[in-house]
N, C-alpha and C positions, 0 to 999 in steps of 0.2 A: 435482594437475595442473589448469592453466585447458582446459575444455572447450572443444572445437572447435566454430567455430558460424560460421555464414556471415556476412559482412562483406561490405560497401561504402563509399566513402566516403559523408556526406551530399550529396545533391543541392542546390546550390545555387536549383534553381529550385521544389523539392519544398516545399511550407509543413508543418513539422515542429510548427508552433509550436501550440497552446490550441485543440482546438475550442470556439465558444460552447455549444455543443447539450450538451455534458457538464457544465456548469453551472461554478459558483463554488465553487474547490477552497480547502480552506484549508493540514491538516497535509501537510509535504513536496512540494507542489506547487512547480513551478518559474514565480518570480516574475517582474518586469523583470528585475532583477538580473542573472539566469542568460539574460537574452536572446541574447547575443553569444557565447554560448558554443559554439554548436552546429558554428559550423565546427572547432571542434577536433575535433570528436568521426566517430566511424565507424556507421555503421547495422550493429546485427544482427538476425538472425534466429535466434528460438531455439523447437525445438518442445515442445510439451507435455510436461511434467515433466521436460526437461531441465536441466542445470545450467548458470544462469551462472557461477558460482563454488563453489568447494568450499570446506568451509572449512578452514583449515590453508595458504591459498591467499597468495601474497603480493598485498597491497593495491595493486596498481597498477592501476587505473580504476574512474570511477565511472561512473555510467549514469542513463539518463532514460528511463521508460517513456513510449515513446510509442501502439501497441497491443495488447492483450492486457493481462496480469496477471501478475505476479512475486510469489511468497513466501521469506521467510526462515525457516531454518529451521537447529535444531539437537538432534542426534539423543543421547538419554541413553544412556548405560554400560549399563541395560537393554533396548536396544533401542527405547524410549519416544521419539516424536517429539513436539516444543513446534515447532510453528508463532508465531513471532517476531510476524510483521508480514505484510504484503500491499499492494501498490504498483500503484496503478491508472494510466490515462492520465494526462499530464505528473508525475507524481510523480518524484523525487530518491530514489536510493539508493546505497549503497553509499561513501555521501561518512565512510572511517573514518581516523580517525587513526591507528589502531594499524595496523602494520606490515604484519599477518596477520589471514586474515577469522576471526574467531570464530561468525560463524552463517555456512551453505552459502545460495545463490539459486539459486531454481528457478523456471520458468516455469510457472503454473498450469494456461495455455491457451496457445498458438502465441502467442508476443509477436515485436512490434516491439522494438528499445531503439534508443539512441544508447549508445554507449561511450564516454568521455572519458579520456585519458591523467592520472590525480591530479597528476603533477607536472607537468602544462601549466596544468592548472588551478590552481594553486598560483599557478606563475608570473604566471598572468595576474590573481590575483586580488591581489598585489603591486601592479600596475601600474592596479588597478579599484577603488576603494571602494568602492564600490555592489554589486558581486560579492563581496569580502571580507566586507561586513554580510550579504549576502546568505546567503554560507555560517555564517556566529557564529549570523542566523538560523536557520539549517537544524539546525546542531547544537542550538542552546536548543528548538526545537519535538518533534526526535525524545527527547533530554532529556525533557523534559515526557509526552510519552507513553509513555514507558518510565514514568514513574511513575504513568501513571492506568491502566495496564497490572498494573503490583503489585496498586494498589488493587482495581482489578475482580477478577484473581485472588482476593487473599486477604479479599475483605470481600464480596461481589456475592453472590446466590443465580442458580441457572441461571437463571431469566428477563432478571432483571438485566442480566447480561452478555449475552445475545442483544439484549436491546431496546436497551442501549447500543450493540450491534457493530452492528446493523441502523441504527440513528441516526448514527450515526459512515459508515457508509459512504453514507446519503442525504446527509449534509452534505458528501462529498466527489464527488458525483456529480451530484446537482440543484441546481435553485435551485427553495426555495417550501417549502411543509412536506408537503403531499402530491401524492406523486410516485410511479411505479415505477423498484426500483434495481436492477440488474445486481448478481448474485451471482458471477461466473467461477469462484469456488474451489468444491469440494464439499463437501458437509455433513460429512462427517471433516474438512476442510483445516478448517471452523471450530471439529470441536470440538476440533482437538489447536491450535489458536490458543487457545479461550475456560476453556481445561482441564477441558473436559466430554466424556462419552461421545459415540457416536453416534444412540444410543439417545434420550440427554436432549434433546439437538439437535432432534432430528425433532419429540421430543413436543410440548416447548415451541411451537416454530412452529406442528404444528397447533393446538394451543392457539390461538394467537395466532389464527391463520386461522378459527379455528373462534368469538371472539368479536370478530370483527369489525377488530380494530387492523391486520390485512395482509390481503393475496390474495396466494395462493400459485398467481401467475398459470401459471408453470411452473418447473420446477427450479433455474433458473439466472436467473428472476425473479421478484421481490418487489414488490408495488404497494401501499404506505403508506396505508390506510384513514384511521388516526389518529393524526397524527404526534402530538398534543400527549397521550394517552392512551400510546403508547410510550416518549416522552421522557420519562413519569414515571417509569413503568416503569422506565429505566434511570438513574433518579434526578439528570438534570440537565437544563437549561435551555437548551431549544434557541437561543435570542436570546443564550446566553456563550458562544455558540462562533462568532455571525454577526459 
């Protein structure tokens, strides 16, 4: 069943649209493209760790974070939770082809969204090429991180993958190399994300804090010592992703 959750139209005179101050967003960010879209769409409100969608759910809209944080998730035959993904300010989700949702969405922290009706946005991306590339984009980007997703999983050691997920979310959050980044999700939402304990989670970070690469200024924020010492660390080059 789609969860109940407060709605409004979008305001016309509300500016929904990119703050500068959150910097230069690249994966699932909402481009020109998707500019014109917004009045299709409905404002919700969704509070903490509620559901936008279950899964099993039929795919009928998609949505745009505009405050707060959203994770996807899907929970195993054991009881075992995989945290999917995590979807910050202007980010794109939920845009599936298949019929029914295969992972649930949750809201990390009280989010903002827009909702979009899929088959308006269809329609209208018919009658838009610029919207149409825009979404072929959005598929080839989340494509693409689903598979440097595998990789981290199956090849990464736990640092690895913190200094890559700590990198990956300055690159979607700032602009420059050091900066502090907004964590919203909690130290479990990253390890059932990084397929690590919570245990490891923690150690690593102090670690990290402890030889200078972060400040672990307070729970829910991170302030980037050394980006170019971290981006090693996660074994990629922060200039291939600018």
């Amino acid at each position: 069943m789609q969860a109940q959750l407060a709605t409004r139209p979008v305001p016309a005179d509300r500016d929904l649209r990119w703050r500068p101050q959150y910097g230069t967003l690249l994966r699932g960010s909402a481009p020109a493209a998707f500019g014109g879209i917004d009045a299709l769409g409905t404002v919700l409100l969704v509070s903490r760790d509620k559901e936008v969608y279950a899964e099993g759910d039929p795919a009928e809209f998609c949505y745009k974070v505009v405050a707060g944080a959203v994770r996807t998730v899907k929970l195993m035959p054991d009881g075992r939770r995989q945290v999917a993904e995590f979807y910050l300010p202007r980010e794109l989700f939920g845009f599936d082809a298949c019929p029914v949702r295969y992972l649930s969405a949750e809201a990390v922290a009280d989010a903002t969204l827009i909702r979009y009706p899929y088959r308006r946005i269809e329609a209208q991306a018919e009658r838009d090429g610029n919207l149409a590339r825009g979404l072929r984009d959005l598929a080839s980007g989340s494509l693409r991180k689903a598979h440097e997703q595998m990789l981290l999983l199956a090849r990464k050691s736990a640092q690895e993958r913190i200094a890559s997920f700590l990198m990956d979310l300055a690159r979607r959050q700032v602009d420059g190399e050091d900066a502090a980044i907004e964590l919203p999700m909690s130290r479990a939402d990253i390890a059932d994300h990084l397929g690590l304990t919570l245990e490891t989670v923690s150690r690593v970070l102090n670690r990290l804090h402890r030889d200078d690469v972060i400040n672990l200024a307070s729970t829910h924020r991170v302030e980037i010592v050394d980006a170019a010492v971290l981006d090693r660390m996660g074994g990629e080059a922060w200039s291939s992703r600018a």
